[in-house]
GUMAR-221667 format. One record per residue (C-alpha): x, y, z. Coordinates in steps of 0.5 Angstrom, whole numbers. Last residue first. Layout:
! GUMAR-221667
(rec (X; Y; Z)),
...
END
This chain:
! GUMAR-221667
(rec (59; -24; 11)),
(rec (65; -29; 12)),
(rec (60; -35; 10)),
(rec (56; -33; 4)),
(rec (54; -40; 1)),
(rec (53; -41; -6)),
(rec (55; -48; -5)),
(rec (60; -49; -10)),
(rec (64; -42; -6)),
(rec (63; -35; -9)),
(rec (69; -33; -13)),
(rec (70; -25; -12)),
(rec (73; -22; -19)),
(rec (66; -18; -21)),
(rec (62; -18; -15)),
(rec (57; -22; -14)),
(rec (49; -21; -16)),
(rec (45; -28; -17)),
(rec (43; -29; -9)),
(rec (36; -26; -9)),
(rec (33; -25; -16)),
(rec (35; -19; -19)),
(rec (28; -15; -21)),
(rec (26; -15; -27)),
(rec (19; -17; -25)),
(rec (18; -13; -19)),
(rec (19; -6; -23)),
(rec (15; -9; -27)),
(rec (9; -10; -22)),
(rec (8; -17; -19)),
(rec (13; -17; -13)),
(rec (10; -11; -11)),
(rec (3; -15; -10)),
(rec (7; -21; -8)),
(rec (11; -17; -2)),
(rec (4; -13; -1)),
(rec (-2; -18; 1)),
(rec (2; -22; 6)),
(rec (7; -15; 8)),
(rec (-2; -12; 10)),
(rec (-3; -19; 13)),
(rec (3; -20; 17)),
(rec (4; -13; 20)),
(rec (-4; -12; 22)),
(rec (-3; -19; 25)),
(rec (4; -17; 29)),
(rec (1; -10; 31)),
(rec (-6; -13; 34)),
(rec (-3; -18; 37)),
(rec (2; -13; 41)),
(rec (-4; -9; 43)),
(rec (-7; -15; 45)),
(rec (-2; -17; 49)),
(rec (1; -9; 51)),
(rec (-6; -8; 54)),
(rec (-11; -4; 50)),
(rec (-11; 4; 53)),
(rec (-18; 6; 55)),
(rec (-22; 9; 51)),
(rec (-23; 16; 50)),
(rec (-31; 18; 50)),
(rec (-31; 23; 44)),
(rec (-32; 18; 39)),
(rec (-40; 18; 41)),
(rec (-41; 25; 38)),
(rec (-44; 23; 32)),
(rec (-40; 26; 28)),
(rec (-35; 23; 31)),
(rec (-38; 15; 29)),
(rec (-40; 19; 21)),
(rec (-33; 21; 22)),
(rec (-30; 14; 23)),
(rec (-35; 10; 19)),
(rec (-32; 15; 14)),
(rec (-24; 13; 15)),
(rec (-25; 6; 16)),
(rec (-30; 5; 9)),
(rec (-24; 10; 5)),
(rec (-19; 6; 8)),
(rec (-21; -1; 6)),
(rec (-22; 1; -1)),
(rec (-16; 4; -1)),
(rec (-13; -2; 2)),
(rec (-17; -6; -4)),
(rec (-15; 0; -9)),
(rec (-7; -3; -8)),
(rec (-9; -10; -8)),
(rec (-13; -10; -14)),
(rec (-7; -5; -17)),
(rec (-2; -10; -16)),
(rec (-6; -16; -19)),
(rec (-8; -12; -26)),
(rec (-2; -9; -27)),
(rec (-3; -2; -30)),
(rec (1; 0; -36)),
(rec (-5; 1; -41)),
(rec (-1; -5; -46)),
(rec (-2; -12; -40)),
(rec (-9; -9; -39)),
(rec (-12; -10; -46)),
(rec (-13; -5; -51)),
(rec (-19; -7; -55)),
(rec (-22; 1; -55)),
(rec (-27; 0; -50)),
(rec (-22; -5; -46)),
(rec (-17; 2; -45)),
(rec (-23; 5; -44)),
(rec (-26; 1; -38)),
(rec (-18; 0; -36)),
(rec (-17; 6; -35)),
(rec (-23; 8; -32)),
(rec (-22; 4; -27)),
(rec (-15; 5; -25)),
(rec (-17; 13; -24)),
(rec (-22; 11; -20)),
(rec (-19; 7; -14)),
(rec (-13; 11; -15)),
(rec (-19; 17; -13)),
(rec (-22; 13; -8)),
(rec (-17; 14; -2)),
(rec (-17; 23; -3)),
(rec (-24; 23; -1)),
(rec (-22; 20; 6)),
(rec (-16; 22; 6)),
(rec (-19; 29; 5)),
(rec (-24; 28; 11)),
(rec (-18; 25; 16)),
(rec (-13; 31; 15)),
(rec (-8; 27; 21)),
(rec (-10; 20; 24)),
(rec (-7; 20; 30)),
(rec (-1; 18; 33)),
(rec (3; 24; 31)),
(rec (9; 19; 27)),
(rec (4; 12; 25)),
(rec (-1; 17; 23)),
(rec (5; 21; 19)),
(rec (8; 15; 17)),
(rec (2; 13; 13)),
(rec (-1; 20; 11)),
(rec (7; 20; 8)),
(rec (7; 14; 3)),
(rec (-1; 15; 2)),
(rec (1; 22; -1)),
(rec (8; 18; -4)),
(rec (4; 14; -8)),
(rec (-1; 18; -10)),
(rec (4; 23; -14)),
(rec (8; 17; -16)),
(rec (1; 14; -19)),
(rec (-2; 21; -22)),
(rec (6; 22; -26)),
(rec (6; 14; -27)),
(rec (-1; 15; -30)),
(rec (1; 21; -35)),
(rec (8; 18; -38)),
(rec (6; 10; -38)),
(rec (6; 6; -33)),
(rec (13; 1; -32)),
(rec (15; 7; -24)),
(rec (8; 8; -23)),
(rec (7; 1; -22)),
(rec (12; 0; -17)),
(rec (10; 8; -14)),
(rec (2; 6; -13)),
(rec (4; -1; -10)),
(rec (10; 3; -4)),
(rec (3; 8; -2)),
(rec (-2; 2; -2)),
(rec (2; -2; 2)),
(rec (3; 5; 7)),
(rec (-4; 6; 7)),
(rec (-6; 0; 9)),
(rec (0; 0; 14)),
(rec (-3; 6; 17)),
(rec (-10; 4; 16)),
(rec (-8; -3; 21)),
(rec (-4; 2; 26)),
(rec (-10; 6; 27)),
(rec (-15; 1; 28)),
(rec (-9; -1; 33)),
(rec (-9; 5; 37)),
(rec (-16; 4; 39)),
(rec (-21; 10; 36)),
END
């Protein structure tokens, strides 16, 4: 598998992992205990795929992906089965769109890798991508998964209530007219 592919599951399942904890943390009790938890499951497949240099437990993250996938649809078919709409389940419709779209695109990746595995043709080792492409690889992979995750976070309660970038101070400290930090 080229270093790149793992890269790019890797920031997917980081993406996915940093959304599930965002909306885990306005969800109502019992989804925010399963979004949490596959949040930091996602969190530490990503780390330990880009730590080992290889995609670890790779039959049970396959499995494993498509459960948030799961568990978002079903509560929002029942949820609007029972007239409750997205906004009251906890589960914002944007955030979790683009979270199970990275759990979506793992699951796809990491079965088209075992079913080439068990085919046996990945058993012929590649030879290493030159550092352009890989570093072209890296920077796409780096733009498109942080594209698609900052407005995503930026979505969830958690992002809502943020403090906006620039309004904080520090009590008796007066900032200059122009909201410049010079000194800092």
């Amino acid at each position: 598998m080229a270093p790149a592919i793992r890269l790019w599951l890797a920031f997917s399942a980081l993406g996915a992992g940093l959304i599930h904890l965002a909306v885990g943390a306005g969800a109502p009790f019992p989804l925010s205990v399963l979004l949490v938890g596959f949040g930091i499951a996602e969190i530490g497949w990503g780390v330990a795929a880009l730590s080992t240099g290889r995609l670890v437990v790779q039959r049970v993250a396959l499995g494993a992906t498509l459960v948030p996938v799961a568990v978002w649809a079903a509560t929002a078919t029942l949820g609007s089965g029972l007239g409750v709409t997205a906004a009251s389940t906890g589960l914002p419709l944007f955030p979790m769109f683009v979270a199970s779209a990275f759990n979506v695109f793992l699951a796809v990746s990491l079965a088209l890798i075992a079913r080439t595995s068990s085919d046996g043709a990945a058993t012929v080792t590649q030879a290493p991508a030159s550092g352009w492409k890989f570093m072209t690889a890296l920077v796409l992979g780096g733009l498109i998964f942080s594209g698609l995750t900052t407005p995503a976070l930026a979505a969830t309660n958690a992002g809502l209530y943020a403090t906006p970038h620039g309004s904080h101070s520090v009590p008796g400290v007066e900032v200059p007219a122009g909201g410049s930090h010079d000194g800092h």
